[in-house]
N, C-alpha and C positions, 0 to 999 in steps of 0.2 A: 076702261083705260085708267090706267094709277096716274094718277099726278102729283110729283110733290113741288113745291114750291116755297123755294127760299128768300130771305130777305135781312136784311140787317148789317150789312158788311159795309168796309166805310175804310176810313184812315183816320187812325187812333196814335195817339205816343205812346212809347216805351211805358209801361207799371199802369198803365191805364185799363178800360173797362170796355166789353163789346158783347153785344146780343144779338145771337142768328137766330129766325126762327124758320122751320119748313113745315109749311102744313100741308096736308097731305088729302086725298082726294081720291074717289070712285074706285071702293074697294069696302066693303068691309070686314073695319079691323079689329081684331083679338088676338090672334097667336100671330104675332110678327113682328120683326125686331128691325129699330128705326134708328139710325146713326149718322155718325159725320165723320168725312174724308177729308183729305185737304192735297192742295200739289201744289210743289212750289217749281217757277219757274225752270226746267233742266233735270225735275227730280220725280221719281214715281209715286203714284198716290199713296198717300199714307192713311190708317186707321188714325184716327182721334177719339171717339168713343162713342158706346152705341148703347141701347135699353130693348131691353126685352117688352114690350106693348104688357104683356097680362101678369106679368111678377113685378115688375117695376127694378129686376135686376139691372146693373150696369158693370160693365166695361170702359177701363181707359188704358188709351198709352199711357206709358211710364213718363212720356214727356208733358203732360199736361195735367197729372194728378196732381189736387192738392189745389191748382190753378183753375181749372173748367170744371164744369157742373152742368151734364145733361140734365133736363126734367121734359115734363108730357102733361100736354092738358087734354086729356080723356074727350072730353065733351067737345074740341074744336079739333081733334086729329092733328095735335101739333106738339111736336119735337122743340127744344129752347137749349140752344147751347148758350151757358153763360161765361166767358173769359174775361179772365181779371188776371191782373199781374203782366200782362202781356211782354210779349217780347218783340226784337225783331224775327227771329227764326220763325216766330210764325207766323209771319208773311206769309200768303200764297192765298188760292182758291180754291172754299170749302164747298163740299159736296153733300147733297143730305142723300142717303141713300137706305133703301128701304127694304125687305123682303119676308114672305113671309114662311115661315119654316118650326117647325115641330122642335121636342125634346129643351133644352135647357139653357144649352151654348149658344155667343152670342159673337159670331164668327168675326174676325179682323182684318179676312181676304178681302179687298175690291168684288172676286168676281163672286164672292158666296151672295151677293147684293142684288138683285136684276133690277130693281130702281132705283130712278137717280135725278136730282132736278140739276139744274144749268149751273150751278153754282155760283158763289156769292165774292167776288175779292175784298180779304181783309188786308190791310196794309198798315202797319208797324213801324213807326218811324223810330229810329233811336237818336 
């Protein structure tokens, strides 16, 4: 049974700093690609960004390039989204989700994902 497990979410101000991290559990990993979702209250989940486990490639929205920074620690099965610069827009409740899948691509869909830990509320004040 996969498990991943989030933690780090909080209430930050606006241009300020926040670290999620999910570690992940009872599986093992090599070809499979580990990211983060997010929903904001009213709105449907959204891609944030994700990493390929054995390239160390990555993926972001448009909206958070430049500002977050997935990374991976090999040795503890764990995913680190770093956000800085933050906003209020990204308020909402991130999702670490995980799955494991062949070839290159590093899907954006919710459902390309079949794992998913409880997720985390980050909260943005301006």
């Amino acid at each position: 049974q996969v498990q991943l497990v989030e933690s780090g979410g909080g209430l930050v101000q606006a241009g300020g700093s926040m670290r999620l991290s999910c570690a992940a559990s009872g599986r093992t990993f090599s070809n499979h690609v580990m990211g983060w979702f997010r929903q904001a209250p009213g709105k449907e989940r959204e891609f944030v960004v994700a990493i390929r486990w054995s390239s160390g490639n990555t993926n972001y929205a448009d909206s958070v390039k430049g500002r977050f920074t997935i990374s991976r620690d090999n040795a503890k099965n764990t995913v680190y989204l770093q956000m800085n610069s933050l906003k209020a827009e990204d308020t909402a409740v991130y999702y670490c989700a995980a799955d494991w899948m062949g070839g290159f691509t590093i899907p954006r869909i919710p459902r390309a994902y079949m794992y998913w830990g409880q997720g985390t509320q980050v909260t943005v004040s301006s």
